[in-house]
N, C-alpha and C positions, 0 to 999 in steps of 0.2 A: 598634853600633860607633861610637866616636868617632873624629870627623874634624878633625884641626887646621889652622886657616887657614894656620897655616905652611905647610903640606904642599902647598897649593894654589897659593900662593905662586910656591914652589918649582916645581911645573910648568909656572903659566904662564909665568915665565920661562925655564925653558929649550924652552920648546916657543918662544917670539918669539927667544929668542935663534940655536934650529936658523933658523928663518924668513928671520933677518937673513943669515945667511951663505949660504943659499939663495938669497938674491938676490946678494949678492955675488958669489958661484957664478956666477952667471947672468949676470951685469953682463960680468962678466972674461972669458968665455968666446969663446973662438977666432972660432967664428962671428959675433959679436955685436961684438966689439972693432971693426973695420972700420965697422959702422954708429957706433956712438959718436963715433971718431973722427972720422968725416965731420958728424956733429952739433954736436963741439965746436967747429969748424973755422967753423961759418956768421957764429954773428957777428961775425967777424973778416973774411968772405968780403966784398969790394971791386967785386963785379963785379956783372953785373945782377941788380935785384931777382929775385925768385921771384916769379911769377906765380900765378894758379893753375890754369891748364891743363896738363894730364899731357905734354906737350911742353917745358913750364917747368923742370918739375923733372927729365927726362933731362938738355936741357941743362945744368943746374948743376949734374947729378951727373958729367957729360962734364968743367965746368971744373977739378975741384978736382984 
């Protein structure tokens, strides 16, 4: 049987292109939005550095 590289082509792009949207999916997603946002928020954040003891990062989660 012949096999043409087209043909292969053809699936791995749509197998990376389901992938892409799968993350996108994932990115957008209800639960996840809330982290994001507070991610995009840091380096804008004014206030005390982040440390890095586990007391550091409550409080800056407390300021935002």
């Amino acid at each position: 049987m012949e096999f043409d590289i087209t043909v292969l082509k053809q699936i791995s792009l749509l197998m990376f292109f389901l992938f892409f949207v799968g993350v996108v999916v994932w990115a957008f997603a209800s639960h996840r939005s809330r982290e994001f946002n507070h991610d995009a928020g840091l380096p804008l954040d004014e206030g005390r550095p982040v440390g890095t003891s586990s007391t550091a990062g409550a409080e800056e989660y407390r300021n935002v």
